[in-house]
N, C-alpha and C positions, 0 to 999 in steps of 0.2 A: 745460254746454249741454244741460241733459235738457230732454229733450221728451215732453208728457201726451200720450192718446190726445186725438185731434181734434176738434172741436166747433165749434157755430156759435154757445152762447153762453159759452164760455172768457173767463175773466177774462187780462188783459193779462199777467199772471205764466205763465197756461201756456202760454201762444202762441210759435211758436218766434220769437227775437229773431233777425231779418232783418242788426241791425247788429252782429251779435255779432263779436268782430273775430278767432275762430275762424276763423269764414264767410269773412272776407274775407281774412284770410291763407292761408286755402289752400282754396279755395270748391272744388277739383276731386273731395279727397278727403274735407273736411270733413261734405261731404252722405250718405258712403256711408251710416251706420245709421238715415238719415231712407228713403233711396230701397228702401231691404230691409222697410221696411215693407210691411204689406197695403193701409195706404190712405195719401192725403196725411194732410201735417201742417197747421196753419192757425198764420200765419205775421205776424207785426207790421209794422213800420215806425214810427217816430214820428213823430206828425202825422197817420198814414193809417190808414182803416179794414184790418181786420184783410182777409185772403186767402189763399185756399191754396194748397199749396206744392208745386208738382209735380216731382221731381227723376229720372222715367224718360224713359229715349231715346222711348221707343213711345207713353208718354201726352202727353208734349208734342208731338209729331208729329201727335196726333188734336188735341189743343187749336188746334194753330198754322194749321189747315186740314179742320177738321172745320164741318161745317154749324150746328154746336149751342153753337158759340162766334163773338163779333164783338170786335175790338180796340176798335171805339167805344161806349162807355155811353150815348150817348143814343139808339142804337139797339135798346135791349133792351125787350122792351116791359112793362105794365104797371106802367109810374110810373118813378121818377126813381131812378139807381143813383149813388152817390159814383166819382167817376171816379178811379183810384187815381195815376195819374200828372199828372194836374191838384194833387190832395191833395199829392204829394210836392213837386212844384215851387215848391207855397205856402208848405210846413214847413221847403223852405232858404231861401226870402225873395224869390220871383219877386214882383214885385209886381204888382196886380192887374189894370194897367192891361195888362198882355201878357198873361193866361191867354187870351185872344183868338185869338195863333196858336198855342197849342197843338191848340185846336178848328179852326185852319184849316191844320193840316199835314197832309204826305201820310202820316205815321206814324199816327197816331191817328185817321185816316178809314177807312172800309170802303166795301163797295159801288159803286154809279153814281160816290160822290164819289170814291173812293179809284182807278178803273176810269180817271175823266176825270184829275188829278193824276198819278197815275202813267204814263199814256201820252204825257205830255206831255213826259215828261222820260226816259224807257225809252231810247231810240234815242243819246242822249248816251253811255250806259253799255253798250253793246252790247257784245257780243264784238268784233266788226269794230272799233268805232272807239277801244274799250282798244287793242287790239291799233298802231294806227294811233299813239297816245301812245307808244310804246313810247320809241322814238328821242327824245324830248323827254323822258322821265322819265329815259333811260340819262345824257341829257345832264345834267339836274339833278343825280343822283347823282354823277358825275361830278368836277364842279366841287367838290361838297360832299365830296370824298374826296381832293380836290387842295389843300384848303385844312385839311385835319383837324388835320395836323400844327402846322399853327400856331397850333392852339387848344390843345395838348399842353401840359402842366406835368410834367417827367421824363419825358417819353414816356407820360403816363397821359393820355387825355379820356375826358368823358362825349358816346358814341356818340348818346344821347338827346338832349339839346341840339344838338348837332352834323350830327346827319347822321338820324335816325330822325325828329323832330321838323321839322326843315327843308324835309322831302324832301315828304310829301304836302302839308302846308298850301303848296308853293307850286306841288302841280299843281292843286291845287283852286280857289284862287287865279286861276289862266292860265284855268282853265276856264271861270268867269263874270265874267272881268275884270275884277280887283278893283287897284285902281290899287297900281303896285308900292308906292308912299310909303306907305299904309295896312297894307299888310300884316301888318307886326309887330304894330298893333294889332289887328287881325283875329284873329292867331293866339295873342296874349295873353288877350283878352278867353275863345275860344276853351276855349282850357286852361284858364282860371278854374271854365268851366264844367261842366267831366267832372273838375275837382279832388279833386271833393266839398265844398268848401267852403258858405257858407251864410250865409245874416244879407244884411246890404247888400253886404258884399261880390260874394256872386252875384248880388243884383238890379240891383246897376248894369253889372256888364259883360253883363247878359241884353240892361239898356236899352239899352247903348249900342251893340251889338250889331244891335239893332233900331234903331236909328236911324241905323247903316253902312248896315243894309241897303235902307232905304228912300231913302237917299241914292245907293247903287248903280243901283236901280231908277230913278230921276230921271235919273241922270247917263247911262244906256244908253236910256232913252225919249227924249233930247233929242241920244244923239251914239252910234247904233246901232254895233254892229261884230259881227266876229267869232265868235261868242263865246253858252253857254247864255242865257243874259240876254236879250239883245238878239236873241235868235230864240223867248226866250218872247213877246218884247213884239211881234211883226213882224203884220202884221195876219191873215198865212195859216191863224193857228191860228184853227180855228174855237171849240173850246172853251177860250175866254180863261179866265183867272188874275184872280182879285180882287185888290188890291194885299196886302190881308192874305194872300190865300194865294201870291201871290209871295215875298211879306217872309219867312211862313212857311216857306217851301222854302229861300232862299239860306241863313237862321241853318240849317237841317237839313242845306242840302247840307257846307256849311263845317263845324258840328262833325261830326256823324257819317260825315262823308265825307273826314275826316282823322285824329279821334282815336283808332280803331280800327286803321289802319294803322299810324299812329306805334306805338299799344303790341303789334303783331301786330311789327312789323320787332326793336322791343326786344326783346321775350318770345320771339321766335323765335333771337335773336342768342346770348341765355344761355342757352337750353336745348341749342344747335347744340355750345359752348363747353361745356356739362358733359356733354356724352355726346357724347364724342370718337368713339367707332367710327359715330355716326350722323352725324358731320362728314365722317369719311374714306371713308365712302359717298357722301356728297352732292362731295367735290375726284372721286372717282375715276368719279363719273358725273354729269354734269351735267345730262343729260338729263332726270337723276332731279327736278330742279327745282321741275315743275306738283307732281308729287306729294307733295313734302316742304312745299310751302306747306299745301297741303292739310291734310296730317298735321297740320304747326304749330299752327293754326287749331286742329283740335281737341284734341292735347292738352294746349299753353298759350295758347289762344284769350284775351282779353284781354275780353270780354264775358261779364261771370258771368248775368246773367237777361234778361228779354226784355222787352216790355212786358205787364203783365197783360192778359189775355181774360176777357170778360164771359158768361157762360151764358145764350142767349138762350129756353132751354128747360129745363126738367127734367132733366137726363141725368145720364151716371157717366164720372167717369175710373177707370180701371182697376177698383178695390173701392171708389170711392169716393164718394159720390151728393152729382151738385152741381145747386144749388136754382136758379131761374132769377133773373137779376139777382147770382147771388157768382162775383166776381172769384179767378181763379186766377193766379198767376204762374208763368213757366215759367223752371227754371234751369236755364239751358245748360250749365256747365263740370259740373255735374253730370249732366247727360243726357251727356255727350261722355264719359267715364267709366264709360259703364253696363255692364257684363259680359255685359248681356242681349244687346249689340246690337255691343259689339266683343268681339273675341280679345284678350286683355293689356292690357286696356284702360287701364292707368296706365303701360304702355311705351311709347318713343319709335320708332317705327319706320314709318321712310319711304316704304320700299316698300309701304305699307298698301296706298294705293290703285290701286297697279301691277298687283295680282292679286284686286282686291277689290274693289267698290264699296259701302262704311257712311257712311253719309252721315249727317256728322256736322251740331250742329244751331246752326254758331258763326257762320253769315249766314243762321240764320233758315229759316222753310220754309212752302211753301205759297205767297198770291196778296201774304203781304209779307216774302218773302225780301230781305233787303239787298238796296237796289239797284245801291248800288255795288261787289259783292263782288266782280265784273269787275277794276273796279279796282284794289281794296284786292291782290288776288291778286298783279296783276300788278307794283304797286309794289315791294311786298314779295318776289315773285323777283327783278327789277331788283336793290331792293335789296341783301339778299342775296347775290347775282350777285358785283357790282361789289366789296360790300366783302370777300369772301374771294379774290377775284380779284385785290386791289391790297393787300390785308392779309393776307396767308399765313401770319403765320405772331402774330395776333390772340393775344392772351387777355386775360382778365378781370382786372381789377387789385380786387378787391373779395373780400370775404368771400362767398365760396360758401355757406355755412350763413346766413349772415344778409342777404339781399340786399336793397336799399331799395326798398322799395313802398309805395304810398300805400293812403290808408286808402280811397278812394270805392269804397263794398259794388258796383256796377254795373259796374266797369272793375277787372277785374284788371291792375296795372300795377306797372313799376317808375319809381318818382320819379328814379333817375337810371341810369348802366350805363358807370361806368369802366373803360375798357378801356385797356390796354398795346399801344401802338405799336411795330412791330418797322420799319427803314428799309423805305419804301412800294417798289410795282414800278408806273414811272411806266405815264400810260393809256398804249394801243398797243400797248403790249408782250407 
């Protein structure tokens, strides 16, 4: 995997290869002899114009809320920039009648539009009213740990299927009421989509996806309730929603508002299970909880890069001097990693943030920090919670050295997480 000195006009051979499957098997440590550089590296994709490659805590921190950078390309000025996440979506086979709501989500807006979109949905995701889900998510998990055993083959399941996967897509689900009968297909289509897969495959479950959604949008415009949907459509908002940028938000809220959780409760479950003494800190203080999610997140956060930022001016990252209009990408599991900005920073250790505030960068930072990270947090203590609560005495039915994970360079994940079932300790107890 060598990497030349950096350039803006490198032929495709020196550019670091973004899918290298180095990268993506172990994206945490795989970056450290790029990030010890003096400058970025400039970094491929196939399909997509080339980009640089930022892998420090402190420069992605300036990129992700610095004045001199915008997530939207067609706000840069002086002519027209290749939009690099438009580019990738087309190079796995989005088709092009949907690059549409890419341009009309709240990811990939900045500014007045990104100000209006995001406030509209802010208050769903609060601290308050996570907090308020709580009793509803304990209950889902719940059920889903009552039924585990009988998904059991010798006392072994996969946690993943079973209970990690179940758990968020059907809070997300409740949330803009998505009819239970549909759901499986929601969270199939879903998964297809952060599989990494590519060709027709991903652009029919993109379509059809988009055409749940605009069907949801109908079916709560004609029979209101409850529920984010039908209080985006209520007439009190003043700054209404296009149907595009509605349709846009439910596919964003639905993947990225579920599949980060599912691999944050997996990725958290096997690293708790191979570093036993940071287990028997988390049974012997439970309190310790907020803070070992936290931890989780950054050291096997399940989000390797972020979305590219555009230079809307002349400027530098760190030694590095970016031109107006080139796109930089920022990688997080390598920023979370950084020595500069943590103590041990490839150790698992809980208590980080009990005496510490490092803030790490795996929901993002600045005016487009995840909005669900409320959420996602909360799931996954729940989580967590329940299943060592009623599983005590858990472990891993699978090869420690060779664990199954998928190959999509953006989601570090594992494709499954067989675990050994010891007799449950019923709820209540």
């Amino acid at each position: 995997m060598a990497v030349q000195d950096p350039g803006t006009t490198q032929a495709d051979s020196e550019l670091l290869d973004l899918a290298d499957q180095e990268l993506i098997r172990d994206p945490f440590t795989a970056y450290t002899h790029i990030r010890e550089r003096e400058q970025m590296v400039r970094g491929r994709v196939p399909g997509v114009d080339p980009m640089w490659v930022a892998t420090r805590h402190a420069d992605i921190r300036t990129i992700m809320s610095g004045p001199a950078f915008t997530i939207d390309a067609t706000t840069v000025p002086g002519g027209a920039v290749a939009h690099r996440t438009e580019q990738t979506w087309q190079a796995r086979g989005m088709y092009a009648e949907h690059e549409k709501y890419l341009r009309a989500g709240i990811f990939d807006s900045d500014g007045p539009d990104h100000r209006r979109l995001r406030g509209l949905v802010t208050a769903a995701f609060s601290p308050r009213r996570v907090a308020a889900l709580r009793p509803r998510i304990k209950a889902v998990a719940t059920h889903l740990l009552d039924r585990l055993p009988d998904h059991a083959e010798d006392g072994v399941v996969d946690l993943i299927e079973h209970f990690a996967r179940p758990l968020p897509i059907t809070v997300i689900c409740e949330l803009i009421a998505v009819p239970e009968a549909d759901r499986e297909r929601w969270r199939a289509r879903s998964a297809t989509l952060t599989a990494g897969v590519c060709g027709d495959q991903l652009g029919d479950a993109l379509a059809g996806m988009v055409a749940d959604a605009h069907a949801l949008v109908e079916l709560h415009a004609t029979r209101p309730g409850n529920d984010l949907i039908s209080d985006l459509l209520a007439p009190h908002h003043h700054d209404r929603l296009s149907t595009d940028e509605l349709v846009a938000l439910i596919v964003n809220l639905v993947v990225a508002g579920h599949i980060t959780t599912v691999n944050l409760i997996a990725n958290s479950t096997e690293a708790l299970l191979t570093h036993p003494d940071q287990l028997a800190l988390l049974r012997e203080d439970p309190t310790l909880m907020p803070h070992a999610v936290d931890e989780l997140m950054r050291y096997c956060g399940p989000v390797v890069r972020a979305l590219p930022r555009y230079a809307i001016c002349d400027t530098t990252v760190g030694n590095t001097p970016v031109r107006t209009g080139e796109a930089v990408l920022p990688i997080v599991s390598a920023a979370n990693r950084d020595p500069a900005a943590f103590t041990d920073p490839d150790g698992l250790d809980l208590t980080r943030t009990r005496y510490s505030r490092e803030p790490h960068l795996g929901f993002g930072h600045g005016v487009h920090r995840c909005l669900g990270a409320h959420l996602a947090q909360e799931e996954t203590a729940v989580a967590l919670t329940e299943l060592l609560a009623r599983v005590p005495d858990l472990r891993l039915a699978t090869d420690q050295e060779h664990p199954r994970r998928g190959s999509n360079p953006v989601n570090w994940h594992l494709t499954s997480l067989p675990v050994r079932l010891e007799p449950r300790i019923p709820a209540g107890e």
